[in-house]
Steps between C-alpha positions, in 0.01 A plus 500: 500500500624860432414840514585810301570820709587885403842566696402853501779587306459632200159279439777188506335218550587160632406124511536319850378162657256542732574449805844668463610872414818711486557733799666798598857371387462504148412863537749565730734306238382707224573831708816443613639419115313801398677729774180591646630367849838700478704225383697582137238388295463409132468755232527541107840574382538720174143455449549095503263265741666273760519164444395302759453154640264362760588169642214345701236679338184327568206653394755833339307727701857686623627480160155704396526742765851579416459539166221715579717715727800527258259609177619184365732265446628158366439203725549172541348320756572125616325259700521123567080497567356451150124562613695859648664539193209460266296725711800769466471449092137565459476760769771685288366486157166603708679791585681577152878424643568254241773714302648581813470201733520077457529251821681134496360219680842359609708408833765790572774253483436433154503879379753570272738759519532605175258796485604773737256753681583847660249379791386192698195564740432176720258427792663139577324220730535607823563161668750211562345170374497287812438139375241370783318830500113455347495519141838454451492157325267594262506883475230699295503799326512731833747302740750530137411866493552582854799208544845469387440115317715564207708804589610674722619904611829406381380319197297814413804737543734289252224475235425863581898608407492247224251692357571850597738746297822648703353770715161337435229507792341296700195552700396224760178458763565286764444471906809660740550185723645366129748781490783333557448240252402771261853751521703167488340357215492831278898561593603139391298562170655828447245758601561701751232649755451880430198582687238339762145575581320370807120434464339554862145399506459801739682775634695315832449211390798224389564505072311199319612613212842598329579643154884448360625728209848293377744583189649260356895596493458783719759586823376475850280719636171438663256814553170425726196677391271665786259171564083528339212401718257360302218572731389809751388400890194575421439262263540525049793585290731779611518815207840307379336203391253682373688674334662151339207446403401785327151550708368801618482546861 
């Protein structure tokens, strides 16, 4: 079962199962590549779109959003999921990106390096695969979205420099208690950590979130960003992720 909803950007539109939906990271993913968060974000250069892959791109809904945020751009988005990946494809000739925009059903280990991008954007799974956990022998489509069954953060940062042009970007989503992993794994690929962004559900409270800005053959140098709450005491988004995404107050 599916469901088509308007992201409210742009009147882009995406497919979904039910049941499931992207969240609040694949805006915050699309904002922080953009530069809306502070972070050095993507931009034309002499007049020429970015080129940019997505690994782990699901449903493409960050890839949308970014290239919504940019004014456009060429992307490539790959995903091991092919129910995700064929819900990507129609949503994106449903929303005209075809010129601009194709996805790969494929396992990131299998990616090959011979086409180089000036961006990679990823929101990886979140989790260690533990094997006696439930729904670890026979994992469907979520636990392999939200699970590291084929790859993991270190996996994702050598595909993501295989891929990625000297001085190239790369824009990850990911949870802070995986930091460590995270710095390591980027460093032995070759991209260094420029800038970090804690996600705080609410003002006080401990970052759930963390956003990592890496170039690939850069020199040391980490800058932290002043953390985002996503929402006020009171209750709803605060004006920033509003702002994200491009509502009203």
């Amino acid at each position: 079962m599916e469901r088509t909803d308007d992201t409210g950007f742009g009147g882009i539109r995406v497919i979904q199962s039910r049941g499931s939906g992207y969240g609040v990271d694949a805006v915050l993913l699309a904002a922080f590549a953009a530069g809306e968060t502070g972070a050095k974000g993507l931009r034309k250069r002499r007049g020429k779109a970015p080129k940019i892959a997505e690994l782990g791109t699901g449903c493409g809904v960050a890839a949308f959003i970014l290239y919504h945020k940019l004014g456009g751009a060429k992307m490539t988005g790959y995903d091991i999921n092919a129910d995700a990946v064929d819900r990507a494809e129609r949503a994106c000739r449903m929303n005209g990106f075809e010129a601009d925009m194709d996805f790969v059903c494929t396992d990131i280990n299998a990616i090959s390096a011979a086409e180089q991008f000036d961006a990679v954007i990823t929101n990886p799974p979140y989790f260690r695969r533990t094997p006696d956990e439930p729904g670890a022998a026979e994992p469907d489509d979520r636990y392999i979205a939200r699970h590291e069954t084929t790859a993991d953060i270190s996996d994702f940062a050598r595909i993501s420099a295989c891929m990625l042009k000297d001085g190239g970007h790369l824009y990850m989503v990911h949870r802070p208690d995986r930091l460590a992993d995270i710095i390591c794994g980027l460093r032995a690929a070759g991209i260094e950590p420029k800038e970090m962004q804690m996600i705080v559900p609410e003002a006080g409270k401990a970052a759930n979130i963390v956003l990592i800005h890496g170039i690939k053959g850069a020199g040391p140098e980490l800058r932290v960003l002043p953390e985002i709450a996503v929402h006020k005491a009171g209750g709803g988004y605060t004006s920033e992720i509003i702002r994200y995404y491009e509502r009203a107050e």
